[in-house]
N, C-alpha and C positions, 0 to 999 in steps of 0.2 A: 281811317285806313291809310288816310298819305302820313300820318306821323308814325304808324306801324314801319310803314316803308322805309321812313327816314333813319328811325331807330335800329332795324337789320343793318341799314347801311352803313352807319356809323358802329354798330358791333364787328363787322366783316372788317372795317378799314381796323378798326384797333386788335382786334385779333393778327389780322396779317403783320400789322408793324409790331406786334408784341415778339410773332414768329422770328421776323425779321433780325430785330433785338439779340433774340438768343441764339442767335446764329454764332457760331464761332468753327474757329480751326485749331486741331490738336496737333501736335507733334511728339507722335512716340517714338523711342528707341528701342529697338530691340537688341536683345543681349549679342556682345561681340564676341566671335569664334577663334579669333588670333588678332597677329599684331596688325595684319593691313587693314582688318576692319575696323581696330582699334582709331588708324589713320585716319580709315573711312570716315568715322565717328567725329573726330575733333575738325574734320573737312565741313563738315554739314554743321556743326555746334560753331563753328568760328562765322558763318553768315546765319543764323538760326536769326537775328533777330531782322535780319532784310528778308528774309525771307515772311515774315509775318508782313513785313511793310508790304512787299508784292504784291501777297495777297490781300493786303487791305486797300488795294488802291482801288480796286476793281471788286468789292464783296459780294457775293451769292447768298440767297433766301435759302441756305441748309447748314446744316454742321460739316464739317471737312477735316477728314480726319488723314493726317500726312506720314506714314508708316516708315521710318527706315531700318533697313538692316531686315528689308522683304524677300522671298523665296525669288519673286521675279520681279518682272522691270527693266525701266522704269513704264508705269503707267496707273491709266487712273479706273477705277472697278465704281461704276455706277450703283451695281447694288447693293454696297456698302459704304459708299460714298469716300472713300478712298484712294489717296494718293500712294503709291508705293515704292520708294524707291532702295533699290537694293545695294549692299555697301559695296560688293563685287562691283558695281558700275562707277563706282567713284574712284574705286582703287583702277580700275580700267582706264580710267579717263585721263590720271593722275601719270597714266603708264607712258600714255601714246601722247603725252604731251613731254613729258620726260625721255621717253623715245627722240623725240623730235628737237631736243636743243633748244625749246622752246622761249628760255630764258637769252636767246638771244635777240628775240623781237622786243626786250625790257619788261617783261612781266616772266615773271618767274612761273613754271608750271603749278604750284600750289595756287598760283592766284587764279589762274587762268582756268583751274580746275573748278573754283571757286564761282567764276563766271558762268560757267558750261552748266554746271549745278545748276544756277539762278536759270537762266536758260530752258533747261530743263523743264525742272517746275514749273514755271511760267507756262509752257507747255501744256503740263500736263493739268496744272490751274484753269488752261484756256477749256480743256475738256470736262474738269468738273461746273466752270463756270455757264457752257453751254447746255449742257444735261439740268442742269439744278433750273435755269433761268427758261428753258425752254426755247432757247434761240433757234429762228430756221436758219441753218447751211445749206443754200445753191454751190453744189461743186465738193472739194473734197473736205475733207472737217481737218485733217492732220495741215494741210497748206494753212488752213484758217489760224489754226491754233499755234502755228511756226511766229504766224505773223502778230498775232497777239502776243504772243511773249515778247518777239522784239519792242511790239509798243510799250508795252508794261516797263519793260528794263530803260527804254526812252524816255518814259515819262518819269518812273518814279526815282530814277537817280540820277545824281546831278555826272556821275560818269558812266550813265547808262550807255551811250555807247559806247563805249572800249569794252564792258562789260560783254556787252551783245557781239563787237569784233572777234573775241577769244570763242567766245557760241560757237562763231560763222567759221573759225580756223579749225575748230573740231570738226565740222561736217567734212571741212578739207582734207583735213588727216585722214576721214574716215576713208575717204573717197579714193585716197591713193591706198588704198588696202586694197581696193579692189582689182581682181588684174585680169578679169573678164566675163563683161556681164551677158546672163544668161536671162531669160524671161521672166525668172523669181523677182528679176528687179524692178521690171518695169507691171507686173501685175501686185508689186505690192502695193500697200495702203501707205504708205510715204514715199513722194519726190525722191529721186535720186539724191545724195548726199550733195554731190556739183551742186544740183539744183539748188537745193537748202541753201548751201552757202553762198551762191550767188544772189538766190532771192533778200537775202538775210544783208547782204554788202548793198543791195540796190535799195533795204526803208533809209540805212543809216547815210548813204551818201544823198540820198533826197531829205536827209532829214538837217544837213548842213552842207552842200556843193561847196561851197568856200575852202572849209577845213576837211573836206575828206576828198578833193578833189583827186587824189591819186588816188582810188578806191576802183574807177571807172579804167579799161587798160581803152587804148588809143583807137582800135579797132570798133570800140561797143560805142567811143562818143564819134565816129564817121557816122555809126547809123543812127545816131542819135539817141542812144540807148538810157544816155544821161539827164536830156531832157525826160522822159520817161521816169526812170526812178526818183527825177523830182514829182512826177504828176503823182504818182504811184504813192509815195509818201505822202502829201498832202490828200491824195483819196483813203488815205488809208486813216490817216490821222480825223479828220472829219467823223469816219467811221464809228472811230475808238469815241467822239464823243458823243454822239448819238446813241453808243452801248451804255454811257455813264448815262444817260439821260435816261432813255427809255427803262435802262433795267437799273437802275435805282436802287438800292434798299437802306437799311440802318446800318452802320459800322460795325462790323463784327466785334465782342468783347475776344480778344487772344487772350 
């Protein structure tokens, strides 16, 4: 009876790592309607292959299937497992940073668009990764998932932060769209944009006080805000490897 036992056990473990194994992520395109989607297209195809790396830093026990040029979005559809993001949001993104002169902080708005993208997904990564893995969320799952992307873009590029900077500059932009908020805002399922972008400036400047020392304005290090965003980054960072550890699995084949 006990080599019965051991036998299941060892069938269950090879089963699950064989699951694991074939795990992978797709990325389709769907056909473009004119020239800005056309844009859209060579925007997402010129980071296509970091974006596999993102997602391979951190892989999930399912298949992941990355949809662009989708009806809506961006966001992630559990019961088809489903990433979707739509070319309209890239061509959007591409706008309001071009709007903004954006090329004069030295990153050109293509690139930065570029950023916001990875950002994004990471994002929306953070959501497939927590559905597929079964993770429990205390508190809001969109804050979690903000904050996971930051780490991902931290961890897995060697200029993940500047990466993550142009993210936190988009929630800025967003923010000044706004010109007066109504209770839609505060009952939604995402942080105020401010929020986002500040939460988003306080992993990266706890993630180097040295070189991002001007990130923090004068007022936030009287209250000691800066101490804080250091703690906050290394609770967070801790975090992230406790998620690599406990949720495990095999490397996805891309």
């Amino acid at each position: 009876m006990k080599n019965i036992f051991i036998i299941i056990s060892v069938l269950c473990v090879v089963i699950s790592l064989s699951s694991q194994a074939s795990a992978k992520t797709t990325q389709i395109y769907l056909p473009v309607k004119n020239s800005a989607d056309k844009q859209a297209r060579e925007v997402i195809k010129s980071v296509e292959a970091q974006i596999l790396q993102l997602v391979g830093e951190l892989p999930i026990n399912s298949n992941l299937e990355i949809r662009y040029g989708a009806k809506d979005g961006p966001l992630f559809d559990p019961e088809s497992m489903r990433i979707e993001i739509p070319y309209e949001f890239v061509t959007e993104v591409l706008k309001r940073f071009e709007k903004d002169n954006y090329q004069e902080t030295g990153v050109m708005p293509y690139e930065a668009t570029q950023d916001a993208l990875l950002h994004t997904l990471g994002h929306e990564y953070g959501h497939a990764f927590i559905f597929a893995n079964q993770v429990i969320v205390l508190g809001r799952e969109e804050d979690a998932v903000d904050t996971l992307a930051t780490l991902l873009l931290l961890h897995t590029f060697e200029n993940g932060t500047d990466i993550a900077l142009s993210a936190a500059d988009l929630f800025s932009l967003e923010d000044e769209e706004v010109q007066e908020f109504v209770d839609d805002h505060f009952w939604g399922e995402h942080s105020l944009d401010a929020q986002r972008y500040f939460s988003t400036l306080c992993l990266i400047y706890g993630s180097d006080p040295e070189r991002y020392v001007d990130l923090i304005p004068r007022d936030q290090i009287y209250i000691q805000r800066d101490s804080y965003c250091e703690e906050e980054y290394f609770r967070q960072a801790e975090n992230w490897e406790r998620l690599k550890s406990r949720y495990r699995v095999s490397s996805p084949k891309n």
